[in-house]
C-alpha positions, 0 to 999 in steps of 0.5 A, a space after each residue: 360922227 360920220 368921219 369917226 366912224 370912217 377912220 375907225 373902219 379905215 383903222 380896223 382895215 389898216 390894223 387887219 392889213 398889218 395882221 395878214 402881212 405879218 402872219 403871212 411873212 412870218 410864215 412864208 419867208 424864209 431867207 432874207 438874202 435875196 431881194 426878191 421871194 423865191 417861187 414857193 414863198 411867193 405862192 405861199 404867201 399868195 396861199 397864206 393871204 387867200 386863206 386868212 381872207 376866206 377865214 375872215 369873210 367867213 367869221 364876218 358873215 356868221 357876227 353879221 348872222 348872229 347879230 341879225 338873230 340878236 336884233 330880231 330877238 330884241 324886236 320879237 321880245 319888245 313887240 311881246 313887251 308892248 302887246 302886254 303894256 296894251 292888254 294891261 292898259 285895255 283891262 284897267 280901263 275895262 275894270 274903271 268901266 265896270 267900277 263906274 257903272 257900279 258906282 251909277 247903278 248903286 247910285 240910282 237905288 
């Protein structure tokens, strides 16, 4: 279990990587003559990898914040759950008590 989830992150990372490359690529290079980039693909391809980080940061931060919202809702919701199970439980054997002691003092008369 532990190495699929490594090589499901492992492949999430790689699938990430090859997004990145190709977005910034197709975006920043514009000759494909020359062996090297030139200095303004250089630094926008630099600005172009530094932006889609920041974005990618950014809208991981607000799922991990979404899905501590999401947990604590479910927990809230389960512990009303529970507490009313209880209350349910704590009433029946209070009526079986009451119907009990009928029972007894109607049997004593």
């Amino acid at each position: 279990m532990d190495e699929e989830i490594q090589l499901k992150n492992i492949k999430e990372f790689l699938q990430n990587y090859n997004k990145i490359t190709d977005d910034c690529f197709s975006q920043c290079v514009y000759t494909l003559s020359q062996s090297r980039l030139t200095g303004e693909e250089t630094l926008c391809a630099s600005n172009c990898v530094q932006k889609l980080k920041f974005v990618e940061q950014k809208c991981m931060q607000a799922f991990i914040d979404h899905q501590q919202q999401s947990m604590q809702k479910f927990v809230e919701e389960a512990s009303q759950k529970q507490a009313e199970q209880e209350n349910t439980v704590v009433e029946s054997n209070n009526s079986d008590t009451e119907n009990k002691e009928i029972v007894q003092q109607e049997l004593t008369e």
